[in-house]
C-alpha positions as YAML, in Angstrom:
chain: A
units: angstrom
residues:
- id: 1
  name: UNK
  ca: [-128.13, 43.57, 97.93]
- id: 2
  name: UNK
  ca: [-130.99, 42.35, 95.78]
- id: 3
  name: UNK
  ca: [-129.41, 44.78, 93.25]
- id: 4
  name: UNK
  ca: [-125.72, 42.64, 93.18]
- id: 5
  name: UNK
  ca: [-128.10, 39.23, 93.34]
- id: 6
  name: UNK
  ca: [-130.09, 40.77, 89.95]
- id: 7
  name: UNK
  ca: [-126.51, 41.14, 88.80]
- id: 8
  name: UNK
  ca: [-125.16, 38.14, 89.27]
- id: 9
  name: UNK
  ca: [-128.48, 36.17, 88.02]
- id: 10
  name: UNK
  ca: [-128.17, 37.75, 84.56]
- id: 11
  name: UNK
  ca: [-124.13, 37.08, 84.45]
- id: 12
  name: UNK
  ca: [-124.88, 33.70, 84.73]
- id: 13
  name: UNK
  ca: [-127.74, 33.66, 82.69]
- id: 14
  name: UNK
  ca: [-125.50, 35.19, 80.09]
- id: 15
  name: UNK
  ca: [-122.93, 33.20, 80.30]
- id: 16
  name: UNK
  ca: [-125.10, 30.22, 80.40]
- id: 17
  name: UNK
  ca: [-126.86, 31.52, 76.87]
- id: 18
  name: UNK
  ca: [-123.83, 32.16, 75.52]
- id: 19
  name: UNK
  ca: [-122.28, 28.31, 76.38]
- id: 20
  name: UNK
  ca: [-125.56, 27.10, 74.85]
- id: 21
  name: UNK
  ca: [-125.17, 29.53, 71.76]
- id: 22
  name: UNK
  ca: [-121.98, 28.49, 71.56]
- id: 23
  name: UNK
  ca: [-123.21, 24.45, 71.51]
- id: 24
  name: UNK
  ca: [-126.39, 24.48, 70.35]
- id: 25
  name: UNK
  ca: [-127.10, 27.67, 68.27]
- id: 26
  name: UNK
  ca: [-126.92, 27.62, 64.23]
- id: 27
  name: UNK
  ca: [-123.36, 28.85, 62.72]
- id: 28
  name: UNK
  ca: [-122.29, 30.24, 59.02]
- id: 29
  name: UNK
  ca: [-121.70, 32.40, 56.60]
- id: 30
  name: UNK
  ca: [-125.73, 31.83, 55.38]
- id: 31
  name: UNK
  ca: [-124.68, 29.80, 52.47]
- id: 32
  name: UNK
  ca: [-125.45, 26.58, 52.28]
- id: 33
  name: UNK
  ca: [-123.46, 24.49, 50.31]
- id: 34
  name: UNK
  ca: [-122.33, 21.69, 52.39]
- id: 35
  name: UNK
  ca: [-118.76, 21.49, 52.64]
- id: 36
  name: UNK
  ca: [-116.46, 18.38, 52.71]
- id: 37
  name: UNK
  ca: [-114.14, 17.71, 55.56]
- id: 38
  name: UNK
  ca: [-111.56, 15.09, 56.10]
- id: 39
  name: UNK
  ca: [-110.24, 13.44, 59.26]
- id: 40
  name: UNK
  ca: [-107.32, 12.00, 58.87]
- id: 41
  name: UNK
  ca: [-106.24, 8.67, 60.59]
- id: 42
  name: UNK
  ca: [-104.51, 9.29, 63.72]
- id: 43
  name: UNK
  ca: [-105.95, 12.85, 63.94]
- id: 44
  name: UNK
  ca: [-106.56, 13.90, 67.67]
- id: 45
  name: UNK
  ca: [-109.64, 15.72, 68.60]
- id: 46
  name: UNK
  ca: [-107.40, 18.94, 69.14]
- id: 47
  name: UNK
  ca: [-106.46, 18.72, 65.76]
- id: 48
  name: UNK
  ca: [-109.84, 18.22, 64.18]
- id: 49
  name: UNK
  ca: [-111.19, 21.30, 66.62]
- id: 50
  name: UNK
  ca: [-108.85, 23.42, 64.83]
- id: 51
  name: UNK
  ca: [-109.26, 22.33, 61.40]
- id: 52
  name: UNK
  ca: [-113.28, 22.84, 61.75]
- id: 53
  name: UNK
  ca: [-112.22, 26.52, 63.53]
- id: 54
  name: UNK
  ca: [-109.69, 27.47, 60.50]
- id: 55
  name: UNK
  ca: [-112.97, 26.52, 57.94]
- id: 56
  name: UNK
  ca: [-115.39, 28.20, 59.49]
- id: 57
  name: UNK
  ca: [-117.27, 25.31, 60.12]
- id: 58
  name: UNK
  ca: [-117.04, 26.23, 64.06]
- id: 59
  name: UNK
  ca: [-116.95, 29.16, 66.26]
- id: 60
  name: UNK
  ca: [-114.68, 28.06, 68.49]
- id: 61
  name: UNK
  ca: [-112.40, 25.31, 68.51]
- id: 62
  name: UNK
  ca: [-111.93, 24.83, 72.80]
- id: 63
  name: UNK
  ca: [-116.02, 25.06, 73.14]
- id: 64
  name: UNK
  ca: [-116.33, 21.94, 70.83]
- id: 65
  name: UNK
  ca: [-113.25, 20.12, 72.74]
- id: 66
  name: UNK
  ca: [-115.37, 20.87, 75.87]
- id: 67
  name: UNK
  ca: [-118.29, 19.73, 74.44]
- id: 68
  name: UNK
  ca: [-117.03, 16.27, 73.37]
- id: 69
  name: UNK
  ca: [-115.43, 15.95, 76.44]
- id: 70
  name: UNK
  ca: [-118.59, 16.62, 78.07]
- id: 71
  name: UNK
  ca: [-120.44, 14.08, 75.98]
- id: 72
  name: UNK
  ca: [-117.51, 11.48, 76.47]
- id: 73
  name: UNK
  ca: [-116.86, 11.45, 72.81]
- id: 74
  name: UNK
  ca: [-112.91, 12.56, 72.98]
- id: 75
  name: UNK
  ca: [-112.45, 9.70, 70.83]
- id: 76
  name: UNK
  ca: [-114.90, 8.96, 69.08]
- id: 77
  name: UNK
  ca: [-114.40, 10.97, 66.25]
- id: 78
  name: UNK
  ca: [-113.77, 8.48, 63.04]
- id: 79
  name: UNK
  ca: [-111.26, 9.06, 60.13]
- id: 80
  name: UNK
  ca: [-112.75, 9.30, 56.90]
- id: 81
  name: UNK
  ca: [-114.59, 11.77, 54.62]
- id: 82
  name: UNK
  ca: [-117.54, 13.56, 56.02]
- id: 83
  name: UNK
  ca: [-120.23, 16.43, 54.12]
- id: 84
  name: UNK
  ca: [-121.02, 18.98, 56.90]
- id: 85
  name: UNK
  ca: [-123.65, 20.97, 56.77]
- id: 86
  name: UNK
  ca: [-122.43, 25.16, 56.75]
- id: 87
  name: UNK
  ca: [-124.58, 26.58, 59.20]
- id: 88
  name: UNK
  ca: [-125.46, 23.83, 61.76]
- id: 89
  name: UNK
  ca: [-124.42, 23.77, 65.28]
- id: 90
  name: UNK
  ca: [-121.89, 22.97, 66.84]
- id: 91
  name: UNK
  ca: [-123.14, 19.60, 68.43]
- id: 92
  name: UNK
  ca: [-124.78, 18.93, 65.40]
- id: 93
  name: UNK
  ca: [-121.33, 19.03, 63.47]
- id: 94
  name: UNK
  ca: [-119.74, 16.70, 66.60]
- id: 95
  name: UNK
  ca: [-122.50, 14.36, 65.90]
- id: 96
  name: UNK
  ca: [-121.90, 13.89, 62.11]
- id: 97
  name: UNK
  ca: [-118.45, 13.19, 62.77]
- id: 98
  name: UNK
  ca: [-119.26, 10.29, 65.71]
- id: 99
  name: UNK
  ca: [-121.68, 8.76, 64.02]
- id: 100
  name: UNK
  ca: [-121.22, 9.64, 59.82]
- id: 101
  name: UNK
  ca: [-122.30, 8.68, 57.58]
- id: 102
  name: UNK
  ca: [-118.92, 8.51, 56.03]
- id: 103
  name: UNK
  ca: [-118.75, 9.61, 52.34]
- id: 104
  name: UNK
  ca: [-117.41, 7.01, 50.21]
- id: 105
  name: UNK
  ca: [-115.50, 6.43, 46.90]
- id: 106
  name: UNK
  ca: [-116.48, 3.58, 44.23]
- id: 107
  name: UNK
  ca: [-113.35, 1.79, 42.68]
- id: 108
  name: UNK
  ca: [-113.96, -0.58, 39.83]
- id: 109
  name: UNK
  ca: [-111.77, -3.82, 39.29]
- id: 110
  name: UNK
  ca: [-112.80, -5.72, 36.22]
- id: 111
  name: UNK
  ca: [-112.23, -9.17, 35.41]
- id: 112
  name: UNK
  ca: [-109.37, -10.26, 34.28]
- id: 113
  name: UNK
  ca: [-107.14, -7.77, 36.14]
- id: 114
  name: UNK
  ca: [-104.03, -9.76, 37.90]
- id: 115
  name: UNK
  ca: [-102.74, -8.89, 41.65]
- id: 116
  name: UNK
  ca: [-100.45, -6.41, 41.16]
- id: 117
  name: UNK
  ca: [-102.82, -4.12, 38.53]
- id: 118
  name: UNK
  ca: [-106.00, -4.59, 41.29]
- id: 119
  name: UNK
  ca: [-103.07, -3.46, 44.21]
- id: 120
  name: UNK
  ca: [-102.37, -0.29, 41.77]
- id: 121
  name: UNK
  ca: [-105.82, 0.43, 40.86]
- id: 122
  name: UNK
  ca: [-106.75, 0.49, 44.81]
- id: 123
  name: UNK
  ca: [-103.80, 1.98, 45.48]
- id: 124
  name: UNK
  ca: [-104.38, 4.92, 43.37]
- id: 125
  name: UNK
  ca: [-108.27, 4.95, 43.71]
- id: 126
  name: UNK
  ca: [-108.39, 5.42, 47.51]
- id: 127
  name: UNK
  ca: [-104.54, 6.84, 48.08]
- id: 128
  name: UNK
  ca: [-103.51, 3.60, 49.86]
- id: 129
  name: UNK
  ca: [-100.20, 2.33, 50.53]
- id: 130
  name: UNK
  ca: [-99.00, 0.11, 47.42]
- id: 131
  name: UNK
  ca: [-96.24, -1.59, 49.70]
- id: 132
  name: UNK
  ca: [-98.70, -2.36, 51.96]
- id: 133
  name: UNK
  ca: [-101.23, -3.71, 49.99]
- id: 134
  name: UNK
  ca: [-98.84, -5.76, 47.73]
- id: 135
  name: UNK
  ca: [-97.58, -7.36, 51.18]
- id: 136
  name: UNK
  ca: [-100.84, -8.36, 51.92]
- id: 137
  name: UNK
  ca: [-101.43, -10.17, 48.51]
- id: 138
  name: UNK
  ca: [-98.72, -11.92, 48.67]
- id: 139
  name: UNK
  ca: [-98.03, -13.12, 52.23]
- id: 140
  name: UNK
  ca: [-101.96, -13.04, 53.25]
- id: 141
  name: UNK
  ca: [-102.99, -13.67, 56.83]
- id: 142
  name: UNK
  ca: [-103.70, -17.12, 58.05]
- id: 143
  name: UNK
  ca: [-107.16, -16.83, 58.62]
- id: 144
  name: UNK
  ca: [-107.52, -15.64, 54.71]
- id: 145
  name: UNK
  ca: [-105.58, -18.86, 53.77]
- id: 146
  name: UNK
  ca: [-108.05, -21.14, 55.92]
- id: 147
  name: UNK
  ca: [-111.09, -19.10, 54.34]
- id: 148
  name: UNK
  ca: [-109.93, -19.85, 50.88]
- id: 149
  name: UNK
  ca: [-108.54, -22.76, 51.67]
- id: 150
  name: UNK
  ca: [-104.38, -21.64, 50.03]
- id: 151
  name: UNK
  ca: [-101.37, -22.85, 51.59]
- id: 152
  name: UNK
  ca: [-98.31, -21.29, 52.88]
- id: 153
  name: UNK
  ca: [-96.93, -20.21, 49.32]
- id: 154
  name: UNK
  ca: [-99.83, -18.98, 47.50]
- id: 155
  name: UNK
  ca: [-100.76, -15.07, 47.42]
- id: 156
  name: UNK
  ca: [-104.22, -13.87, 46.48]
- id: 157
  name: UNK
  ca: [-104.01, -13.67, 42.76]
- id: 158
  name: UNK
  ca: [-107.14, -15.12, 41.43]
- id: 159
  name: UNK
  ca: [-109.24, -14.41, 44.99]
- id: 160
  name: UNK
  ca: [-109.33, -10.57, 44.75]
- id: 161
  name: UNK
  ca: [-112.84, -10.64, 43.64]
- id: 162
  name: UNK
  ca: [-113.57, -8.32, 40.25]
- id: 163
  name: UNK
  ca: [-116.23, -5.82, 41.13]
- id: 164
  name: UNK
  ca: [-117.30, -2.58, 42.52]
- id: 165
  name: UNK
  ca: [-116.82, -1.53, 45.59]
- id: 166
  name: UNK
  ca: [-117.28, 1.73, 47.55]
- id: 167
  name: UNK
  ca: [-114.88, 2.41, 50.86]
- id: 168
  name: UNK
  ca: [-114.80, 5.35, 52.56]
- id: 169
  name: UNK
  ca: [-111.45, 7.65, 52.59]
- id: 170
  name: UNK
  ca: [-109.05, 6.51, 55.00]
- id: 171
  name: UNK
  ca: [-110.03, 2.87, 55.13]
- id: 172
  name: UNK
  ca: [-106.98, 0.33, 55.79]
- id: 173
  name: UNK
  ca: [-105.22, -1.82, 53.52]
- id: 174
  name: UNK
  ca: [-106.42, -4.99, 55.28]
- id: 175
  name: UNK
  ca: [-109.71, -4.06, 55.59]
- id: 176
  name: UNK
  ca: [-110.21, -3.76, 51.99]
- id: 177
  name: UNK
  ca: [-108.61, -6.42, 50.44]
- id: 178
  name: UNK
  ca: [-110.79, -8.73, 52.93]
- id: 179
  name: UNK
  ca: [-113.61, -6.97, 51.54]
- id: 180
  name: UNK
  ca: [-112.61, -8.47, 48.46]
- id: 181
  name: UNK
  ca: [-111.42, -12.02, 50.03]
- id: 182
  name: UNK
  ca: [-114.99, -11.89, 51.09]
- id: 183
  name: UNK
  ca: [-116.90, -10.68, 48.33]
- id: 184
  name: UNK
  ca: [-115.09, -14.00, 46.30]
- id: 185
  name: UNK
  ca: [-115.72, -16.92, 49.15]
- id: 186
  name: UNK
  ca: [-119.70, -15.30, 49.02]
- id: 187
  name: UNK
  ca: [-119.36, -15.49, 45.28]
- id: 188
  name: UNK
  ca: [-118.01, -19.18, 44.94]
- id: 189
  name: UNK
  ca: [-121.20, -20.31, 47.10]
- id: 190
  name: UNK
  ca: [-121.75, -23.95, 48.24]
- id: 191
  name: UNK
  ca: [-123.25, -25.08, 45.00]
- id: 192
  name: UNK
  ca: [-120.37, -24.30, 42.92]
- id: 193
  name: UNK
  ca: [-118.01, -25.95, 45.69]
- id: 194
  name: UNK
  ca: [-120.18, -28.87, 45.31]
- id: 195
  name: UNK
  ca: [-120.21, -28.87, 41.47]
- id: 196
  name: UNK
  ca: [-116.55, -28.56, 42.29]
- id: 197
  name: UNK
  ca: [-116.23, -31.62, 43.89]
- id: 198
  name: UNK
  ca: [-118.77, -33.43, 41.23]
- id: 199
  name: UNK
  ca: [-116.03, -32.69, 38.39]
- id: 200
  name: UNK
  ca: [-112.92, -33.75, 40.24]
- id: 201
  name: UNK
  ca: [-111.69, -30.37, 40.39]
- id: 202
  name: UNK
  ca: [-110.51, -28.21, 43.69]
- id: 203
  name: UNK
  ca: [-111.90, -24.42, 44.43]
- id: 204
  name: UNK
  ca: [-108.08, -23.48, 43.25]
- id: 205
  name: UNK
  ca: [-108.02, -25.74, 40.17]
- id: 206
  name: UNK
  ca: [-110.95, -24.26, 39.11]
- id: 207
  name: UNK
  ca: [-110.21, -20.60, 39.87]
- id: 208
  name: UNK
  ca: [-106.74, -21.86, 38.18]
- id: 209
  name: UNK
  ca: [-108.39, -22.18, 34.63]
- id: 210
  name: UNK
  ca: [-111.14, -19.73, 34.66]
- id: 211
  name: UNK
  ca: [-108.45, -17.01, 35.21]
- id: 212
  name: UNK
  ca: [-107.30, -18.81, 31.59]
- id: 213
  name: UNK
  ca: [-110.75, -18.60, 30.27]
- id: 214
  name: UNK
  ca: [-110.75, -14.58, 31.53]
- id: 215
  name: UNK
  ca: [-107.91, -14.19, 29.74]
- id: 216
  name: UNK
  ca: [-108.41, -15.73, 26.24]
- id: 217
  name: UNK
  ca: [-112.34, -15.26, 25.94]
- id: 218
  name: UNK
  ca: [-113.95, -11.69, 25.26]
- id: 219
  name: UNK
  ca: [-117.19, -12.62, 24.73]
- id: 220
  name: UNK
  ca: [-119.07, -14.56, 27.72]
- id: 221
  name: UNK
  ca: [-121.08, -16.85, 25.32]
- id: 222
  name: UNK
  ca: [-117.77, -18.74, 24.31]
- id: 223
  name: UNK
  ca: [-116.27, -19.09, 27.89]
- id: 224
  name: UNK
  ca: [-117.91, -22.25, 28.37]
- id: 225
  name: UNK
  ca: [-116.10, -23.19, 24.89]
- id: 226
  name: UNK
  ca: [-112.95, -22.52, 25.64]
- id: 227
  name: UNK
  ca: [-113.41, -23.80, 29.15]
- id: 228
  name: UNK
  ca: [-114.57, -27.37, 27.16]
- id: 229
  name: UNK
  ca: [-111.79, -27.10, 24.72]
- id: 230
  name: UNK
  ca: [-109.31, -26.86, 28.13]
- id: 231
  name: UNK
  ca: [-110.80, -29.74, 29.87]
- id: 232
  name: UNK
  ca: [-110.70, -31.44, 26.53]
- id: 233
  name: UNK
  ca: [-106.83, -30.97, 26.57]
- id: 234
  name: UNK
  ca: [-106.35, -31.53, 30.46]
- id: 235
  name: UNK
  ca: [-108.54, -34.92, 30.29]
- id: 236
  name: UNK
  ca: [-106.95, -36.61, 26.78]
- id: 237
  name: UNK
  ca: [-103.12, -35.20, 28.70]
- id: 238
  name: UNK
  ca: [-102.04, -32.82, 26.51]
- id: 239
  name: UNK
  ca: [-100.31, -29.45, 27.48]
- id: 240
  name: UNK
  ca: [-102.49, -25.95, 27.38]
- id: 241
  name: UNK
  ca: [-100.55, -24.16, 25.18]
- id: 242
  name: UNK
  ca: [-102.16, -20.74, 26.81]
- id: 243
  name: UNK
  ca: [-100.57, -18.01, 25.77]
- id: 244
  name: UNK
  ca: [-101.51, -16.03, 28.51]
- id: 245
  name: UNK
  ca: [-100.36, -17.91, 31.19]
- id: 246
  name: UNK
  ca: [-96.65, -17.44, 29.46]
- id: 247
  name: UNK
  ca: [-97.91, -13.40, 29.28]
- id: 248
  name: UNK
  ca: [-97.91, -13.94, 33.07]
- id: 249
  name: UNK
  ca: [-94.50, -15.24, 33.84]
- id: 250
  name: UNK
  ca: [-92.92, -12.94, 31.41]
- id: 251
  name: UNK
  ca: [-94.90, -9.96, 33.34]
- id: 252
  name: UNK
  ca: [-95.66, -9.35, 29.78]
- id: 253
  name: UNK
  ca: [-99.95, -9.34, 30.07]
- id: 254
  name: UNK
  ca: [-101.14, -7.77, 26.84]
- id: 255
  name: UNK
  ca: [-98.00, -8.12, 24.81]
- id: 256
  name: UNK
  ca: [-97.46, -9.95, 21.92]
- id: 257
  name: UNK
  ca: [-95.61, -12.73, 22.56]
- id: 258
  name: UNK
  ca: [-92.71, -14.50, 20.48]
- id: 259
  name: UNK
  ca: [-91.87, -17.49, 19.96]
- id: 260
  name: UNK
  ca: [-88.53, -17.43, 21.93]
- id: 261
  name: UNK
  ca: [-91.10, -16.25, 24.86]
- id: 262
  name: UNK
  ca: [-92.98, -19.34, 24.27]
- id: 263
  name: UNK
  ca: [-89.53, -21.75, 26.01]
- id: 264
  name: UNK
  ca: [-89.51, -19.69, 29.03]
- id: 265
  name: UNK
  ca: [-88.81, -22.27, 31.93]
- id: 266
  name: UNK
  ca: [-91.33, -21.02, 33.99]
- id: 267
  name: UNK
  ca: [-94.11, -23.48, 35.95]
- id: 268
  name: UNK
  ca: [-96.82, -21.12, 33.91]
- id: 269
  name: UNK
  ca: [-95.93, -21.96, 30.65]
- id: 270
  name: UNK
  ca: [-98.18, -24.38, 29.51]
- id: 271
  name: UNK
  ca: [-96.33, -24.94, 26.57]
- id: 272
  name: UNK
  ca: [-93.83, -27.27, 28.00]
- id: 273
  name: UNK
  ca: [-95.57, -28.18, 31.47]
- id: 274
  name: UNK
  ca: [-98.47, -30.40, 31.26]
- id: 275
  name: UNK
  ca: [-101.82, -29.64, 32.89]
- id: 276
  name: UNK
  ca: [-102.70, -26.65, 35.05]
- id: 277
  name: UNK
  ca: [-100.12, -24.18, 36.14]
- id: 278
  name: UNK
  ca: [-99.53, -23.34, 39.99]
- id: 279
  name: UNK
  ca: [-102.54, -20.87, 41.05]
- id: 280
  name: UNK
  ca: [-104.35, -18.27, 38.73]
- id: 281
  name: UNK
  ca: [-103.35, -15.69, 37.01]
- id: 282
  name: UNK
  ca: [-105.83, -12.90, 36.88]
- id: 283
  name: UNK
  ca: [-108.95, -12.57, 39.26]
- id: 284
  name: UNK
  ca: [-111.91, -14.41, 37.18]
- id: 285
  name: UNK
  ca: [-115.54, -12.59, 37.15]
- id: 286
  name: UNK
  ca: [-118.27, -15.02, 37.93]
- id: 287
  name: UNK
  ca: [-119.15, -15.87, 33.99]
- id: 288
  name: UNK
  ca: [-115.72, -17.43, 33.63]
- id: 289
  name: UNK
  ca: [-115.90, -19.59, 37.42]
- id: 290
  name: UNK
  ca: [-119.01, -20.80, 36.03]
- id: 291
  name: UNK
  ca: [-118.16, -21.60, 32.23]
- id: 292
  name: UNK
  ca: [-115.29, -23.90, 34.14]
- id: 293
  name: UNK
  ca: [-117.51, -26.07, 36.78]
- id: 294
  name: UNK
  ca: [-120.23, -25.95, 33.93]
- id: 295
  name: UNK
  ca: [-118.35, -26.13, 30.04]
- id: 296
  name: UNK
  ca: [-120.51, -26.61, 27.06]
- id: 297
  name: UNK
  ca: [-122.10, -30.12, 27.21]
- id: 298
  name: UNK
  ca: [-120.82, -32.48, 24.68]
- id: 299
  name: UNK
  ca: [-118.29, -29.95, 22.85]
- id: 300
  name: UNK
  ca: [-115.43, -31.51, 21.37]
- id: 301
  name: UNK
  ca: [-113.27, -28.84, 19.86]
- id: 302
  name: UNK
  ca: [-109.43, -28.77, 20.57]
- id: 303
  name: UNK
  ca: [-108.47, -25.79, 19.61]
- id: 304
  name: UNK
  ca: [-109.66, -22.27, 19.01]
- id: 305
  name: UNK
  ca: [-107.87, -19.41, 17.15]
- id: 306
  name: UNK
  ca: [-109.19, -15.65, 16.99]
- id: 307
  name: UNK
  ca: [-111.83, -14.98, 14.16]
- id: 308
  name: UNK
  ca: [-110.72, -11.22, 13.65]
- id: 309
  name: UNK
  ca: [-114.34, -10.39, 15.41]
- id: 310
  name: UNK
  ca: [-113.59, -10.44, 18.96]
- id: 311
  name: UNK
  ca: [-114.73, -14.16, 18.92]
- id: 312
  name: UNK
  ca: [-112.75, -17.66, 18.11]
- id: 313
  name: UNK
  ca: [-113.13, -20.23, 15.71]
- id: 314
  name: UNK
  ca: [-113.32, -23.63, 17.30]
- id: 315
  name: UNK
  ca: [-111.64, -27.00, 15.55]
- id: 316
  name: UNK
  ca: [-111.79, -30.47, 16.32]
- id: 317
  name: UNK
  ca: [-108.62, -31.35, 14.74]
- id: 318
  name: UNK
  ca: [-105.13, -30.43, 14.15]
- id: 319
  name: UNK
  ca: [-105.87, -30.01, 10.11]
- id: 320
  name: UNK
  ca: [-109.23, -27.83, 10.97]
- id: 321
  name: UNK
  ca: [-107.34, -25.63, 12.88]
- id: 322
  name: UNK
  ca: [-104.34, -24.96, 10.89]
- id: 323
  name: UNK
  ca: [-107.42, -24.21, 7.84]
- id: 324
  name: UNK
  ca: [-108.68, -21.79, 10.60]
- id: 325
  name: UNK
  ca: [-105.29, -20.00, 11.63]
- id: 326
  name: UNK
  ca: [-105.04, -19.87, 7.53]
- id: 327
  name: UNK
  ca: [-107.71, -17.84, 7.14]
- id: 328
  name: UNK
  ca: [-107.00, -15.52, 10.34]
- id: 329
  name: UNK
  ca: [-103.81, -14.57, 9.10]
- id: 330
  name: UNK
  ca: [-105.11, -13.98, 5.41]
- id: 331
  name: UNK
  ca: [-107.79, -11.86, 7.35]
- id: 332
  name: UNK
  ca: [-105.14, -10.00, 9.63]
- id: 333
  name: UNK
  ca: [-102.71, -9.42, 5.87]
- id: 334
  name: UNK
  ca: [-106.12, -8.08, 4.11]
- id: 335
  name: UNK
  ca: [-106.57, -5.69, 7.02]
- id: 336
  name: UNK
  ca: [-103.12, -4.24, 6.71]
- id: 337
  name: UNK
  ca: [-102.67, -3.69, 3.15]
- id: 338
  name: UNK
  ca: [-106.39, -2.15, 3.36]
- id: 339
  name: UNK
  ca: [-104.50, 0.14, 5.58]
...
């Protein structure tokens, strides 16, 4: 009798050593270089057991379904990108995947880039859905409208704030792109609203023409130049004449433009519409928001032409700046036949 009870006492001591082996006890092959492991969104725990079994990250795929069940974490495993440590336990490997951290990925959107390049470039840079994302941008959520203050009809081109940002693998569309939504309204803070207001000019106006600025200046000590040389135009009533924003309706950004592309009948050419066109037409970085609600005091210059340096030359009047284009293009005709 006490023979069978000795029996049975080590059986379950055995089997209770091996359950806690199986939980608690270090696993591996001994090396250890952590490994990377994705969950995918919409994975069930079944699915992520076997996954961890098939690379050896586990022993045994129903002992950590148990476990979770055990620890009421079924579903608390999180999509995303983890590093596990090869050769840690089973519960420890159930623990980095309830509570991270998540490994992320950085993706860069400078200035100047319009909607549909900062829906590619996050599109490709985190393997989102394009279709998705370009939905999004262009019929945004109410509560994005009210935070930025659009109506019905304008997207988010010009609010996607340039900068960057690190998500994890697997994040959604919506989520990121309020990231961004976010990162601008925290960017145009209440002393450039109020400056805003000081100047006449509406959050949208002014995100309007820095997109402008973005586009025509390269170097950031002349943005509040050709912001002053804009407001110059808006406030005497003369038309823009921005090449860029015609780039825009043409979907033509970069390209050099004709002058047949210059009578487009488009609300964003500023050659034959007066003042501002309808919303932005790139996202501006902070440098160009600012050269807008702050311009360079007391500069009168109407016009600007490129100076074959990566800067502009600024003229007061028409005969100054036809002396300046003069020189460009003798400049630009040097350069070629040096060629």
């Amino acid at each position: 009798m006490r023979a069978r009870l000795a029996v049975a006492v080590l059986a379950i001591g055995l089997i209770g050593f091996g359950a806690w082996s199986a939980v608690f006890a270090p696993y591996g092959s001994g090396t250890t270089v952590p490994a990377q492991f994705r969950v995918r969104e919409g994975a069930s725990l079944q699915q992520v057991a076997r996954q961890l079994a098939e690379e050896d990250l586990i022993r045994n795929a129903l002992a950590l379904r148990v476990w979770a069940r055990i620890k009421s974490q079924e579903r608390a495993v999180r999509a995303g990108e983890y590093e596990l440590a090869r050769g840690q336990s089973m519960a420890a490997t159930l623990q980095a995947l309830v509570a991270g951290p998540l490994l992320t990925h950085a993706v860069t959107l400078p200035e100047g880039w319009t909607r549909r390049q900062t829906v590619s470039g996050l599109a490709k840079g985190l393997e989102l859905d394009a279709t998705m994302l370009d939905s999004l941008s262009l019929q945004p959520p109410d509560d994005w409208r009210r935070q930025l203050g659009l109506d019905a009809v304008q997207s988010l081109e010009g609010y996607l704030f340039p900068e960057t940002y690190r998500f994890a693998r697997g994040v959604r569309a919506g989520t990121v792109l309020h990231t961004l939504v976010d990162a601008f309204t925290r960017t145009f803070d209440d002393s450039m609203r109020t400056r805003a207001d000081e100047i006449g000019m509406s959050v949208h106006q002014v995100v309007t023409l820095a997109s402008i600025v973005e586009a025509e200046a390269v170097l950031d000590r002349e943005r509040p130049r050709v912001a002053a040389v804009y407001l110059n135009r808006i406030e005497r009533g003369w038309k823009l004449e921005a090449d860029p924003t015609v780039a825009y309706a043409l979907d033509k950004i970069g390209d050099r433009l004709s002058y047949r592309d210059l009578e487009v009948d488009s609300a964003y050419n500023t050659y034959r519409n007066t003042g501002l066109p309808p919303g932005p037409i790139n996202s501006p970085g902070l440098s160009s928001l600012r050269a807008v609600l702050w311009p360079e005091p007391g500069f009168q210059a109407m016009y600007f032409v490129a100076d074959g340096e990566g800067g502009h030359r600024f003229s007061r009047t028409w005969q100054e700046h036809q002396a300046a284009v003069r020189e460009y293009r003798k400049l630009q005709r040097t350069r070629r036949g040096g060629g």
